[in-house]
LOBAVO-943123 format. One record per residue: residue in three letters; x, y, z of N, C-alpha, C, O in turn. Coordinates in steps of 0.001 Angstrom, whole numbers, plus 500000, padded with zeros to 6 digits. Each point is the difference from the previous one (the first is absolute). Last residue first. Example, Ala and Ser with C-alpha at 12.3 -4.5 7.8 and 13.67 -1.06 7.14 Angstrom:
SER512850497750507080500820501190500060499230501090500730500509501108500169
ALA499781493172499761499110501190500000500900501200500000501036499981500665
end
This chain:
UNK488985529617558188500582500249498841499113500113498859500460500231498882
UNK499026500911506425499340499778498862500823500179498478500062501032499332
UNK500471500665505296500712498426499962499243499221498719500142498794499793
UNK499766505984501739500995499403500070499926498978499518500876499755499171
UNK495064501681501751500724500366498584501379499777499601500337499806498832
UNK496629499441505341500065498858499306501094500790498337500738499379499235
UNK500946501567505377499125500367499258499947499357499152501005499508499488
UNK500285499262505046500786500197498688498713500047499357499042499249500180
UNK500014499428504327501068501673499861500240500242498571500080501196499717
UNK497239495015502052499600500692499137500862501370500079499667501065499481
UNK501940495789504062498489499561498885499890501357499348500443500958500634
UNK504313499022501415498795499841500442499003499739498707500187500237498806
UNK504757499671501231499394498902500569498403500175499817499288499093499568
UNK504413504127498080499242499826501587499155498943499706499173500119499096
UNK505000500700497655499205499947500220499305499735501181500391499007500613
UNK504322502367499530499610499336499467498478500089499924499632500658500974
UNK503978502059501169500088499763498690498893499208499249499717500394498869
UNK501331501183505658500985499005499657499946499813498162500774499371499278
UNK495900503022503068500995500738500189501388499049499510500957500581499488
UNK494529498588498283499878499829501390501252500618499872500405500116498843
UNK496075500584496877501741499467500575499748500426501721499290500891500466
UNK497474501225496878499786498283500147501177499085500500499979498900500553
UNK500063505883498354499192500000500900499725498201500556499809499470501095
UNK502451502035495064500940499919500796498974499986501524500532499540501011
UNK497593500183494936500670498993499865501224500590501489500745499114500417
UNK496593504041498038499283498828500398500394498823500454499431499377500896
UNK503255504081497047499379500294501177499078499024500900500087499752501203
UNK501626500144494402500747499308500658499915500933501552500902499950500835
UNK496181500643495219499734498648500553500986499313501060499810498940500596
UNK499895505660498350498873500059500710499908498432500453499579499549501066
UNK503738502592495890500312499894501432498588500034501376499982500357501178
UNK499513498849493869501177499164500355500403500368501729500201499185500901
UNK496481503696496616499427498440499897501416499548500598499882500338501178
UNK501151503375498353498965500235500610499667498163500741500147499344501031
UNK502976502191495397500649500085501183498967499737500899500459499357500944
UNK497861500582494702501307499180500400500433499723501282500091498889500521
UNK495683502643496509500122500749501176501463499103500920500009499762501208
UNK496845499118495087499351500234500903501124500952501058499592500521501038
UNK501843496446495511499460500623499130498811500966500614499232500543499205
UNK504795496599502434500399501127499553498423501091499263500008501210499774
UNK500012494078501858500210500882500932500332501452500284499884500739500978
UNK499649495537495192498976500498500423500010501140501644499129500808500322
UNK504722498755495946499413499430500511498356500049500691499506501121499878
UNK501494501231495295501071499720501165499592499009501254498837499635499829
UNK500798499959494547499324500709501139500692500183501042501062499380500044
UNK499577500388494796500331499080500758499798501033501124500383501170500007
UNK498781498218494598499797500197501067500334499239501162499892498776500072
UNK502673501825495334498836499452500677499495501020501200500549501051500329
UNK501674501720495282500422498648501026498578499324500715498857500442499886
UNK502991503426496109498775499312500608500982498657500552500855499248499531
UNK500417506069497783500336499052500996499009498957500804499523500492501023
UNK501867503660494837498684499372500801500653498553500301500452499195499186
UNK502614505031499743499335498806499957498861499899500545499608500699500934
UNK502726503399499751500987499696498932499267498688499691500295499974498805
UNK498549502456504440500147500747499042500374499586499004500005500665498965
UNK496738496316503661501025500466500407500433501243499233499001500395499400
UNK496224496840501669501032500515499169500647500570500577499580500653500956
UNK498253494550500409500678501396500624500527500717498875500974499510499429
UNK495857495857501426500748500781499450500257501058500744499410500277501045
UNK498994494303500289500101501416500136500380501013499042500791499247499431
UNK496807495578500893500982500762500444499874501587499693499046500612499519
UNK498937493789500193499412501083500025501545500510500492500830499267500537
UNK498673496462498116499010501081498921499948501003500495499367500807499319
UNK504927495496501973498155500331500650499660501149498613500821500493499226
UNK503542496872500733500326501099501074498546500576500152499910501060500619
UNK500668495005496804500620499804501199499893501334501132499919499989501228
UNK497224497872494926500272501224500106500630500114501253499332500385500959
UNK499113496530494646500198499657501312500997501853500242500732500646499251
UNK495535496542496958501089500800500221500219500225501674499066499905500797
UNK498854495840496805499444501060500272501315500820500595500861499453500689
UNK499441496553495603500024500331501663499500501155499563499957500474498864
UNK501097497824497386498364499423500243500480500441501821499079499589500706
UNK503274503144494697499604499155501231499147499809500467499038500768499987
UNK501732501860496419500848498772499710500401499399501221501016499311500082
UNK497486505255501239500349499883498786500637498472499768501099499762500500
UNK497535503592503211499881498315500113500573499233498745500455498858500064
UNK499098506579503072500451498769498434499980498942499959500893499598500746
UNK496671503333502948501598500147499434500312498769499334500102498836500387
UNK495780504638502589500322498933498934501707500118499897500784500906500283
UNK497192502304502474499090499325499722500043498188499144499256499020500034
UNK503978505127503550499664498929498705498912499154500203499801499252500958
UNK501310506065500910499256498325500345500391499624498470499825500580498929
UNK501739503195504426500231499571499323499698499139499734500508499077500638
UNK498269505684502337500140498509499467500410499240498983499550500589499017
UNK502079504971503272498758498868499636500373498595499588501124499593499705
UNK501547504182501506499430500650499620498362499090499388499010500317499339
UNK504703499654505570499838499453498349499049501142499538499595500922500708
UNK501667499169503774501321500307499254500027499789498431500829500305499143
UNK495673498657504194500605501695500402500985500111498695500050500991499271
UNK497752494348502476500471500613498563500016501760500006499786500506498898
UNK499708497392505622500973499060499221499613500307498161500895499484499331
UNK496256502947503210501200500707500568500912499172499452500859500597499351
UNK494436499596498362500602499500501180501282500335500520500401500502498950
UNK496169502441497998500949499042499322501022499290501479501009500587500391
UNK495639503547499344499596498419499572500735499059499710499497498996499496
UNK502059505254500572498940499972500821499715498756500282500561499499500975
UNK500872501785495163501306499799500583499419499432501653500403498955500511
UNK496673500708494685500016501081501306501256499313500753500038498771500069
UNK499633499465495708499476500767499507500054501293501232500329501170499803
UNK502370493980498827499816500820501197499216501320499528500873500731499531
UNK499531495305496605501051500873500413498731500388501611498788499784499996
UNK501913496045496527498829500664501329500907501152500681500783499803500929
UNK499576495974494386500650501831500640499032500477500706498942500338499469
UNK501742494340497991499080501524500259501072500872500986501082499772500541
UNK499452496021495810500794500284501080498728500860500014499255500107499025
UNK501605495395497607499384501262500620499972500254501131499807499105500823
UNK501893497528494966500330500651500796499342501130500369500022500965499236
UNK498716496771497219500713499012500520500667499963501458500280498992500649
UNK494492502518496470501712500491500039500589498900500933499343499194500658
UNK496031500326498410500792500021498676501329500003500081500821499364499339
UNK496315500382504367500231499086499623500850500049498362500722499138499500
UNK497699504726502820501647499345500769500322498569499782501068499485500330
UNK494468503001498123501621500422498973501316499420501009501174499887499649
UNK494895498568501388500104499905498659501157500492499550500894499570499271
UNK497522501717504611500217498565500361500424499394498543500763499036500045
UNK497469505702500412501249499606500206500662498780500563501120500014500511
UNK494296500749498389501192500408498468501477499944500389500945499642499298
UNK495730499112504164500070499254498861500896500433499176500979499353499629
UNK497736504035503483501354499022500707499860498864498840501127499928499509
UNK497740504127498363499495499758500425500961498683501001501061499543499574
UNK500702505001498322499501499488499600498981498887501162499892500538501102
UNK502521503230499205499531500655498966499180498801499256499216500193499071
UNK503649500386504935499045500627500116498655500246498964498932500596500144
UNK506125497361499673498844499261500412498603500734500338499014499272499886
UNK505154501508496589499358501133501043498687498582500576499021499664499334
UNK505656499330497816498275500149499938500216500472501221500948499876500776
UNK503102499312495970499598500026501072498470500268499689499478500234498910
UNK505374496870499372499054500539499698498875500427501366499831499220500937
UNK504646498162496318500052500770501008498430501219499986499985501023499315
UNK502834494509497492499340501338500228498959500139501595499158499230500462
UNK504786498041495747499747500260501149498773501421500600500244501205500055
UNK502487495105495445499565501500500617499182499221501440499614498859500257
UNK502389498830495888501093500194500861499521501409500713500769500919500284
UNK495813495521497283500955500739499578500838499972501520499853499246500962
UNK496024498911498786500827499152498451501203501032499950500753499810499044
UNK495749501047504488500589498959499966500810499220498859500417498842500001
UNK497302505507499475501491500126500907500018498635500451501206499861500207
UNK495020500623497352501170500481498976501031499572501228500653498959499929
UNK495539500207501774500675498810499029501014500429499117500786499268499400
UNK497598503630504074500031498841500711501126499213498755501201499732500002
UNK495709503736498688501374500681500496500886498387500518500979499651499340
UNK494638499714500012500631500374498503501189500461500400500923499461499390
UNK496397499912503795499991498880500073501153499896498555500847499131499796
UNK497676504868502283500993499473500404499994498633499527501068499526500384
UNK495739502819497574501165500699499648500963499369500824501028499780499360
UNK494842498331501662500369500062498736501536500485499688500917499226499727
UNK496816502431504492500626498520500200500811499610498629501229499941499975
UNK496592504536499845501544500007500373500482498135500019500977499476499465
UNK494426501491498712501261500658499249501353499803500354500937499643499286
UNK494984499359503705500315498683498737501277500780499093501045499375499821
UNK497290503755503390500872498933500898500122498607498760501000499284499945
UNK496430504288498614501693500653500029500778499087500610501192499831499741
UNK494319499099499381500648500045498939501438500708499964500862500032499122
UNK495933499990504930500425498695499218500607499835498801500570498912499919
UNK498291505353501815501359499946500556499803497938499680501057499411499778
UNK497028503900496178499988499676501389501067499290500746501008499572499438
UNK499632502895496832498602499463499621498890500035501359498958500599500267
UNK505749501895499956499947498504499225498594500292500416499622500765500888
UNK504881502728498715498328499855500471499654498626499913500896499379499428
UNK504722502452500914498775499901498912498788499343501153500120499397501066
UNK504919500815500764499461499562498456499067500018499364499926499209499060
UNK500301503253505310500819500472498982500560499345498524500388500608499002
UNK497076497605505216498851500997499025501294500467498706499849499822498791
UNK502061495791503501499595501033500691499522501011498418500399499993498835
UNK501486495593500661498623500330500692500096501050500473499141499750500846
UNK505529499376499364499216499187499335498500500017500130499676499673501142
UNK504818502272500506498515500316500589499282499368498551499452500832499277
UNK504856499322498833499650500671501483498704499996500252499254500525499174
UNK505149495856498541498416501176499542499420500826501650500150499715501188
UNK504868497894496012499081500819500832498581500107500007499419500681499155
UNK504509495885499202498937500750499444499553500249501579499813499248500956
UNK504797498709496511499257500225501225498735500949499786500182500955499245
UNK503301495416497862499384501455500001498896499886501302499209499099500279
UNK505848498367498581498549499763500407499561501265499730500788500945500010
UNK502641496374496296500023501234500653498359500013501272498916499688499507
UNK504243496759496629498647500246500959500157500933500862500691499596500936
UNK501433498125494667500480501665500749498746500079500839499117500772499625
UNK500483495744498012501734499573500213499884501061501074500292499816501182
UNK495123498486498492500835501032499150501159500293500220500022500864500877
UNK496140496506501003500501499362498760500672500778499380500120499793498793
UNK497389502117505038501348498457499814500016499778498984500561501089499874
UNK497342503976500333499862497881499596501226499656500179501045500259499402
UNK498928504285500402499478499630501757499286498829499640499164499577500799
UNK503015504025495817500179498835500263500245499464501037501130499778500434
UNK496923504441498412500867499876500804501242498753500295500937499963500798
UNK495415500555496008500538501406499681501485499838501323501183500247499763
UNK494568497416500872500766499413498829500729500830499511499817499746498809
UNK498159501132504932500267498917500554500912499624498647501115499486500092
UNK496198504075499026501282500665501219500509498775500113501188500136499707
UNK494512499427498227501234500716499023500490500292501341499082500333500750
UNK498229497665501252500145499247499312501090500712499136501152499575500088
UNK496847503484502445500845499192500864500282498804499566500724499435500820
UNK496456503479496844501120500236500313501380499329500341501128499908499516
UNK494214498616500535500548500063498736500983500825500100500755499496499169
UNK496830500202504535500395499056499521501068499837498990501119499505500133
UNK496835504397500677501087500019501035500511498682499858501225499889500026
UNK494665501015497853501573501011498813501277499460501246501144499735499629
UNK494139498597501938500444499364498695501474500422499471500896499285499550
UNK497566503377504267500529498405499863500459499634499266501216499888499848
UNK496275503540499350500991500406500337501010498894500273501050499832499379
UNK494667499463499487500480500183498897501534500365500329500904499615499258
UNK495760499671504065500351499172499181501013499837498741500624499004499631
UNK497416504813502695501130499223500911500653498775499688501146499656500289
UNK495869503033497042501183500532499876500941499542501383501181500272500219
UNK494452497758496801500517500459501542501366500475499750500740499305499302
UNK496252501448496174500618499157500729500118499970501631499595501064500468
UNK498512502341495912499184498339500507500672499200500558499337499078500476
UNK503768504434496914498815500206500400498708498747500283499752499181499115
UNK505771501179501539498721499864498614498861499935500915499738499417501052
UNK505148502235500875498915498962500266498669500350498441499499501023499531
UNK506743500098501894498453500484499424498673498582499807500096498922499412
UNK504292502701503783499625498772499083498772500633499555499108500504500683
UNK503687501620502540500274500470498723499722498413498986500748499499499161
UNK498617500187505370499532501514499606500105500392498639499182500715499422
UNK502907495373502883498499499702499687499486501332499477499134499903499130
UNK505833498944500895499559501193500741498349499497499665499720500472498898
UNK505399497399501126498719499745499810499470500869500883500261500174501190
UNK505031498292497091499014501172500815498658499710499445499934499715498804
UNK505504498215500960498694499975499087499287500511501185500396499783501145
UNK505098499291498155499101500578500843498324500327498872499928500528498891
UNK505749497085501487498364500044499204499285500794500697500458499904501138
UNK505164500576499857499011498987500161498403500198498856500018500882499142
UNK504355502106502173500216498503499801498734498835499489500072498940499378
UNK499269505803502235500780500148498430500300498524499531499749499560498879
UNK499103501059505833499123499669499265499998500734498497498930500179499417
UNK504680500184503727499525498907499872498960499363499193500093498916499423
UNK501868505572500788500653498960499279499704498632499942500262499232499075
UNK497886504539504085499449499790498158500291499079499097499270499468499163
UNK500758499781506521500747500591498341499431499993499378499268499051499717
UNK497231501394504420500942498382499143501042501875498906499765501144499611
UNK498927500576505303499180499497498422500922499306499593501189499977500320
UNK498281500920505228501238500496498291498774499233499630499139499307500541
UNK500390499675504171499865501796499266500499500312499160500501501124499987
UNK498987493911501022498469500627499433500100501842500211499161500805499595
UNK504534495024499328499756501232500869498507500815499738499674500764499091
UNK502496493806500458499412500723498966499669501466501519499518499842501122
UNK502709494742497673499615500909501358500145501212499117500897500086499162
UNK498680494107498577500536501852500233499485500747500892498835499739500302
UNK501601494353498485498913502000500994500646500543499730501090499741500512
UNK501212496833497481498739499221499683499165501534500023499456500688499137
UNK505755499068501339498973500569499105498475499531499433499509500125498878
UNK503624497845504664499837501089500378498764501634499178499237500894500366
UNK501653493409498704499066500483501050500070501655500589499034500485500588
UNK503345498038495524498576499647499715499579500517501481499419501074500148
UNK505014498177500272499810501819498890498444499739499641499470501094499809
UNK502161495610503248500018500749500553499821501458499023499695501138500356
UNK500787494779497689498491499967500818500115500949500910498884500176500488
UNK505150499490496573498364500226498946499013499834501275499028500745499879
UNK505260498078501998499752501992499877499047499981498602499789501128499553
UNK501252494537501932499041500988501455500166501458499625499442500982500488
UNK502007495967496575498935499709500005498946500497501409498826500009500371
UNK506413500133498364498800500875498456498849500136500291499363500974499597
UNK503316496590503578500277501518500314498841500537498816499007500719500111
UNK502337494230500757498640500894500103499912500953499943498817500336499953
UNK505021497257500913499502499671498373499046500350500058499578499781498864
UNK501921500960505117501093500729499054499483499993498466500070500845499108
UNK497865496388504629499921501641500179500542500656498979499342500913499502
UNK501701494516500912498968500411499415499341501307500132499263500411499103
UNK504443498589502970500433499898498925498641499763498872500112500187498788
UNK499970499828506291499982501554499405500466500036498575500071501115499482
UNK499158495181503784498649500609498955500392500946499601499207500629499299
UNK503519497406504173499786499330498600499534500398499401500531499870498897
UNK499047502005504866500972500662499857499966499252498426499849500685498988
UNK496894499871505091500306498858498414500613500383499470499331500491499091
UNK501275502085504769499465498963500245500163498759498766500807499082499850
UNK500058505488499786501241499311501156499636498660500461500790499226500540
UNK498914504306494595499076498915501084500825499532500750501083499549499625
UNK498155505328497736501320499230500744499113498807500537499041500195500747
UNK498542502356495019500107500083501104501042499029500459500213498991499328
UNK499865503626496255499651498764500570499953499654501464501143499832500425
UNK497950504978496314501648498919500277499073498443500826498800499939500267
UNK498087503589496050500381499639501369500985499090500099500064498998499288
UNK499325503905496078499565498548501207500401500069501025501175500331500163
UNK497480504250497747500957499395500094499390498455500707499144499782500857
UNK497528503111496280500499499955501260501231499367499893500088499361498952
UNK499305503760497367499646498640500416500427499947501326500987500553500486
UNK497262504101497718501114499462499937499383498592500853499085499905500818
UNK497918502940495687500271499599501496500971499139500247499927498891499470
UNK499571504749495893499344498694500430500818499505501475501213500137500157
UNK497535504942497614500841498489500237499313498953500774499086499867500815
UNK498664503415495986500068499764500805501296499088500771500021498788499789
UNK497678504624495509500203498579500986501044499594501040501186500125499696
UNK496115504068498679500926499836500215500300498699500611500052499723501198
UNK495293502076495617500964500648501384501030498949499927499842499078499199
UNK497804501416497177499854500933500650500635500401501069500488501070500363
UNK499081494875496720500922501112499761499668501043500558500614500858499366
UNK496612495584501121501287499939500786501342500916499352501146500046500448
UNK493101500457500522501206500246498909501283499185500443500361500341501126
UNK494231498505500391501449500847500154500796499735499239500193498883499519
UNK494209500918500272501089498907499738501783500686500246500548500440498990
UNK493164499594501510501397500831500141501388498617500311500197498961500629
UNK493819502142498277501279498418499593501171501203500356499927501077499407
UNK496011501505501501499782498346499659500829499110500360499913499124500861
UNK501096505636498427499452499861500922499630498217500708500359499416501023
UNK503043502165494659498764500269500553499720499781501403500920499405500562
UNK503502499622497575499432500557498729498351500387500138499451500332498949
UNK504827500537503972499067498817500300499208500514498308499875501113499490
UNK505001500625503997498875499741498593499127498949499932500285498908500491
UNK501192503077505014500675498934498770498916500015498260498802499740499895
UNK502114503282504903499097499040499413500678499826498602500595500667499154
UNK502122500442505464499737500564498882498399499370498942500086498790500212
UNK502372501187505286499689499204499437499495501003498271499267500956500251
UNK504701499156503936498125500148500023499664499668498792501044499736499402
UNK502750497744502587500325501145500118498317500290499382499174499096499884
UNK504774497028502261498516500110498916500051501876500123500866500670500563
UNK502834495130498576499652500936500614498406500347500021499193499568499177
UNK504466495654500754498602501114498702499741500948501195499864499613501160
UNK503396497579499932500425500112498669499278500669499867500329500975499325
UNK499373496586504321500563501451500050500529500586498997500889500839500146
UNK494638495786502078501378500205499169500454501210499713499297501003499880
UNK497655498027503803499615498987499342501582499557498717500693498985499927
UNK498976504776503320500841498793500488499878498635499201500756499029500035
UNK497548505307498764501240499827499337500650498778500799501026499421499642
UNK493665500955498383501232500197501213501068499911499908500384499094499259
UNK495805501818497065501137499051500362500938500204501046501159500378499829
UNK494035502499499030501691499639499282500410498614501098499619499682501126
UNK494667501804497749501597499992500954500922499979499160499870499749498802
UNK495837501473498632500481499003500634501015500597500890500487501118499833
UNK497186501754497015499958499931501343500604498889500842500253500240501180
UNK498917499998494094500781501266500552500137499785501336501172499947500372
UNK495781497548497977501213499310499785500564501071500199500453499742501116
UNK495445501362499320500421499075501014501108499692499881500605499860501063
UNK497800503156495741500809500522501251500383498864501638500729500115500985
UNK497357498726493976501506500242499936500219500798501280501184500058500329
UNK494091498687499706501371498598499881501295500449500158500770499639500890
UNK495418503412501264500578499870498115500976498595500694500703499768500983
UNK494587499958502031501792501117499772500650499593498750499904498917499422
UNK496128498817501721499630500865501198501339500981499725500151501058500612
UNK499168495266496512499087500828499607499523500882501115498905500561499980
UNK505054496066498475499389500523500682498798501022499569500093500607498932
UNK504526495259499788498544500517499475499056500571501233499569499127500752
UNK505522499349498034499736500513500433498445499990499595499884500104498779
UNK504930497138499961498378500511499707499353500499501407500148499274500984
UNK505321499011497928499265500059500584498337500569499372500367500587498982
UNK504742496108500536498941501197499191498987500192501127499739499040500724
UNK505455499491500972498454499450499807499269501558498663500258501187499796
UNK503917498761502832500404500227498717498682499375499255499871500010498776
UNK501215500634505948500338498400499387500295499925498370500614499159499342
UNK498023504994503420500997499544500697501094498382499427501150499575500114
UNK494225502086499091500905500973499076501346499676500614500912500026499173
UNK495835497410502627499911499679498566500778501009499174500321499799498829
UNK498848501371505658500588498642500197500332499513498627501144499566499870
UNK495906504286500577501495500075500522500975498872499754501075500114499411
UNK494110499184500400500389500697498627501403500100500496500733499082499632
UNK497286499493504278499853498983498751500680500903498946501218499825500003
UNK498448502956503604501123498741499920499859498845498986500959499425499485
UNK495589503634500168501403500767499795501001498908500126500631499476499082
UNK495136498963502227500164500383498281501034500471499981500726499317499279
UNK498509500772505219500444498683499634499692499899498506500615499005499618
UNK498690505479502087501495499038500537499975499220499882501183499663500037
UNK494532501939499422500272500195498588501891499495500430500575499248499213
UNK495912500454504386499886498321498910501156501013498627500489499239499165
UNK498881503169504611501370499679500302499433498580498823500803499121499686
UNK496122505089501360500632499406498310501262498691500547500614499635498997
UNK494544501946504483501396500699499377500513498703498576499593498915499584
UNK496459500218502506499628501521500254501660500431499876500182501203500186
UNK498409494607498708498399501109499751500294500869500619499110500822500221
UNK504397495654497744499208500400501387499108501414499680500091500960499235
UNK501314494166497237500235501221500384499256501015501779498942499741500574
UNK502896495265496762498734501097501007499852501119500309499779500401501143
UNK503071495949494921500527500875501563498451500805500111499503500714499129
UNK502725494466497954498347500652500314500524501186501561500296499681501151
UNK502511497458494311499904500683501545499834501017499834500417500987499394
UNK500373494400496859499035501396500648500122500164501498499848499112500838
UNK503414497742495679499074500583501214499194501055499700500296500887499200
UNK503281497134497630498703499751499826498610500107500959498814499804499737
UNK506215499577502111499678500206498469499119499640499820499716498886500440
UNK500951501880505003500575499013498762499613500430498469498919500588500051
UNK502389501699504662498752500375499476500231498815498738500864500318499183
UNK501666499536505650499863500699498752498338499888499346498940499666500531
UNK503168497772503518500921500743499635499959500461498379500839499715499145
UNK495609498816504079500734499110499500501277500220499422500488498949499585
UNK496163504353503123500007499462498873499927498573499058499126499616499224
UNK503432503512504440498774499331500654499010499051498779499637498863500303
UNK504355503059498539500109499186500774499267499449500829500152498916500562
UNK499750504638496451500232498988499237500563498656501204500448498942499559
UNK498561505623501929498443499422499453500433498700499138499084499210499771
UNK504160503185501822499577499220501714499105499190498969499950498774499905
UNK502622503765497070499937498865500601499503499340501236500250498860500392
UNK498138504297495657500470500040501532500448498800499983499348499093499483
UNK499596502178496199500196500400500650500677500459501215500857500864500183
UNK497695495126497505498420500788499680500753501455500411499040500766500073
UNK503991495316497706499668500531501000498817500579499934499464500063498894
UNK500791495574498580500910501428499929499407500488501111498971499556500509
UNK501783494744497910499477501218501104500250501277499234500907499977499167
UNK498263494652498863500859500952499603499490501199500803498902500435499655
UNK500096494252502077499642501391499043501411500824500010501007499899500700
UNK498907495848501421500351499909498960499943501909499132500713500635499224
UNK497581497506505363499369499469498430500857500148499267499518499438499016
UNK501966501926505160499205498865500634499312499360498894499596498847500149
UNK504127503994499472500765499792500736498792498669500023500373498827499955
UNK499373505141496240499569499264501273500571498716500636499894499086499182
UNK502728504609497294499175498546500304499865499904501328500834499999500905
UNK500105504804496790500913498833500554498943499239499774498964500461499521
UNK502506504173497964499021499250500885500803499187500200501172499908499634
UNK499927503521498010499416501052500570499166498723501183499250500296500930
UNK501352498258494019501317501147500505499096500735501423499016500695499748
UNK500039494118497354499233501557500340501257500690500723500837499333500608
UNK499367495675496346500542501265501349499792501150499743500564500699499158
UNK497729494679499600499751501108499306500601500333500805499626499553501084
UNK499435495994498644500411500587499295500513501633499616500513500390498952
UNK496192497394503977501074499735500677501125499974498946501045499636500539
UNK493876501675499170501195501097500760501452499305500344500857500648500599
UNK495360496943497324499860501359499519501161500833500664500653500836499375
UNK500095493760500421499216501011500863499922501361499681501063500551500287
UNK500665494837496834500258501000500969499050500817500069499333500357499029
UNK500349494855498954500111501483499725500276500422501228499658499370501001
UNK499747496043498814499887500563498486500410501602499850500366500497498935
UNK501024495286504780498985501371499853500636500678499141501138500467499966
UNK498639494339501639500285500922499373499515501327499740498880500201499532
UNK501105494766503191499524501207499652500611501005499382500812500413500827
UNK499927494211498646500113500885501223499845501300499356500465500271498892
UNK498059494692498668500253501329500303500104500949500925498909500444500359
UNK500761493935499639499152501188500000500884501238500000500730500235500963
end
């Protein structure tokens, strides 16, 4: 009997994407979303052909910092990026990105930001003769070999490995980039790269049609020409990822609809279509909704479409906000996280729920972690009240008093 053979290789395991690594637990091909805390709570990345679903918060913008670090991250990698908004001009979101921390690397400067030629409003595409290319980032040096005093034998395989710990140490450093949210991206950078803009405003709607529908429809069809223009199919020697923006998805500012059942069948549709293009390609897209806007069903639907989804609960009254988060600026919840080409259910070591803090320079999110319970009433108070008690019950020699019922039952209650 014939032993198994496998006929073909795997859509992605042929292909080296620039800017990624391999999942450690499937196999998938990762890119950053950004942050790295967020790529670690995660699974460590956002995999090829994802959708990530961000929540926006109903009463401040900190959902538009995780689009930035997404787009950032992709100019940083030399990624194409797409932009599509209909609450702010496309080309000033991308103006606006962060620069590149200089601890991140110390080759690229950043400095304020110029707008870049674009042949319309619509589709904008950067010159690379325009601005000033760039040097390119000095190689990390390999690391020397550590002294072994113990398996001292083993160090001659140490030696024949050197090539192979300074490629996984230059992959794992340039996986995250650390990005200054008070500078603007180089001009030079995004001179380097693709850049495509989607403005729903400047789509002209035919008369009788839904123009929310219709708007879709063109945003679809866009985002199909961008995927092939960019060459973002595996199957393409030169596979480049394109990252797609969209902002506030559904919200009044794409157009009127019929009714709000025919606007909620429009958007599911449109993601289900978005869905199948970017699973055949080398794109990634990053996308937000205003929950306020739709029904809790519609949004059970759309987090079943996407692959990855986070919400944003920013602190609205300072007032209100418990004394152990004093210091944050609100909640951090994962809703979902990638399962992609797996039959286990995703596993979330460090919990769904955590914190953010903007900083001047980053947005910063960690877990939550409480203080003791003694601390959370009044520290000194509570503590020297129980070892008051407790000393009342001690006989002069030290030891617990003999007598019936002297020891309080609370003491002795583990």
């Amino acid at each position: 009997m014939a032993s198994f053979v496998r006929k073909g290789k795997g859509r992605q395991a042929s292909v080296a994407v620039p800017g990624s690594r391999k999942s450690v637990q499937n196999g998938l091909t990762l890119v950053s979303c950004g942050l790295h805390e967020v790529d670690s709570l995660i699974g460590g990345g956002l995999p090829l052909g994802s959708l990530f679903l961000v929540e926006q918060d109903l009463s401040s913008s900190y959902y538009e910092l995780m689009l930035r670090y997404f787009l950032v991250e992709g100019v940083a990698k030399k990624h194409s990026i797409y932009v599509a908004s209909a609450e702010s001009d496309p080309e000033k979101f991308v103006q606006n990105l962060p620069a590149l921390s200089v601890a991140g690397s110390s080759s690229r400067n950043s400095s304020s930001f110029t707008p870049s030629s674009s042949s319309s409003k619509k589709t904008a595409q950067s010159s690379l003769s325009s601005s000033p290319p760039l040097s390119p980032p000095s190689p990390l040096s390999t690391p020397s070999a550590p002294k072994m005093k113990i398996a001292w034998q083993y160090e001659k395989y140490l030696h024949d490995d050197q090539s192979l710990i300074g490629r996984i140490g230059t992959q794992t450093a340039s996986f995250a980039d650390k990005f200054d949210l008070s500078k603007k991206v180089n001009p030079g950078s995004l001179g380097l790269i693709k850049t495509y803009t989607f403005d729903p405003a400047t789509v002209e709607v035919p008369s009788g049609v839904d123009p929310f529908q219709f708007r879709l429809s063109s945003l679809y069809t866009h985002i199909s020409d961008a995927i092939n223009a960019v060459n973002s199919k595996f199957s393409s020697p030169s596979c480049n990822v394109l990252r797609i923006c969209i902002q506030s998805l559904g919200s009044p500012f794409w157009g009127s609809s019929s009714s709000p059942r025919s606007r909620t069948v429009a958007l599911i549709r449109f993601l289900h279509a978005l869905r199948g293009v970017v699973r055949e390609s080398a794109a990634v897209v990053a996308l937000s909704v205003d929950p306020s806007l739709f029904e809790e069903s519609t949004l059970a639907q759309m987090r079943h479409l996407c692959d990855v989804c986070v919400r944003l609960e920013s602190f609205v009254e300072k007032a209100l906000v418990p004394p152990d988060f004093a210091d944050f600026h609100g909640f951090f919840y994962i809703n979902k996280v990638s399962v992609v080409n797996s039959l286990m259910p995703a596993m979330l070591p460090h919990g769904r729920d955590h914190t953010f803090v903007l900083k001047r320079k980053k947005l910063h999110i960690a877990g939550i972690e409480l203080q003791p319970e003694l601390k959370l009433g009044g520290p000194a108070s509570e503590k020297e009240k129980a070892e008051t008690k407790l000393k009342q019950t001690l006989s002069p020699e030290g030891n617990l008093s003999r007598t019936p019922g002297s020891i309080p039952e609370a003491l002795i209650d583990f």
